[in-house]
C-alpha positions in Angstrom: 14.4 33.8 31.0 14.2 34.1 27.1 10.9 34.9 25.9 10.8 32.0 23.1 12.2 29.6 26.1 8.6 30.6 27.5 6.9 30.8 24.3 7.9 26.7 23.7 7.9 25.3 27.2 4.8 27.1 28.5 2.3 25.3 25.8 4.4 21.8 27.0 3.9 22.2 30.0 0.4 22.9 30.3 -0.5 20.4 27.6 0.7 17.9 30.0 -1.3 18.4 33.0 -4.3 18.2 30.6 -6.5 14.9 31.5 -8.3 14.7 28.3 -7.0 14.1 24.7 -7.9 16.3 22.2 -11.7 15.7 20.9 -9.8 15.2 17.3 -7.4 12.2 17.8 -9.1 9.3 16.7 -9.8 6.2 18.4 -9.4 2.6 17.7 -12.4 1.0 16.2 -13.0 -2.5 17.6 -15.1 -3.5 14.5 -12.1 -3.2 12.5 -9.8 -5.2 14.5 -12.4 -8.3 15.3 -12.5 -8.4 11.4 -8.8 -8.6 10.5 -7.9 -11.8 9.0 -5.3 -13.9 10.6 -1.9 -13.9 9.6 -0.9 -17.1 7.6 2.4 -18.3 7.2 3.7 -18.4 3.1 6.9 -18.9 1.6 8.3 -16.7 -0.8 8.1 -19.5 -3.4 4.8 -20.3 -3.1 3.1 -19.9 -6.9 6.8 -20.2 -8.7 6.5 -22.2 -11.7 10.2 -22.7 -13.7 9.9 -21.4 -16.8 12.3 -22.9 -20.0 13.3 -21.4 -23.0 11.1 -21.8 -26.1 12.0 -23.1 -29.3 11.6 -19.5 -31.5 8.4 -19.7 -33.7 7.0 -17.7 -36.8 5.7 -14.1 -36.0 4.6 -13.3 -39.2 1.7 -16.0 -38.6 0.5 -15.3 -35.4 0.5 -11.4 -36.3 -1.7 -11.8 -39.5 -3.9 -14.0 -36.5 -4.3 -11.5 -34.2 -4.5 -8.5 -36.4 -8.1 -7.0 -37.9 -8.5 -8.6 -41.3 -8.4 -5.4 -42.8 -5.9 -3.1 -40.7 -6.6 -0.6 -38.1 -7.8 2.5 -39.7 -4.9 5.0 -37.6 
């Protein structure tokens, strides 16, 4: 037999008889699943609002609006 056949079965096959798991695998926490909130049905649509074209306005206006009165010192 091929020592690397060994080398990969070996650890396989003694992992398997072992009647433990690992001290590191975690386990399920039953606080965490008692506080999950129940699924709920919702359409995709749900929220959708149809949205029309606008008639186009002045910029200039609402710039000078929203701007500092005296310009950002950049």
């Amino acid at each position: 037999m091929r020592p690397t056949i060994l080398v990969v079965a070996l650890p396989l096959i003694v992992g398997g008889c072992s009647s433990m798991p690992p001290t590191d695998v975690p386990t399920p926490d039953e606080d965490l699943f008692s506080t999950a909130r129940s699924i709920q049905y919702r359409t995709p649509l749900t929220g959708y609002v149809a949205r029309q074209p606008a008639d186009p306005k002045q910029w200039k206006r609402q710039n000078e609006l929203q701007s500092p009165s005296k310009g950002d010192a950049s």
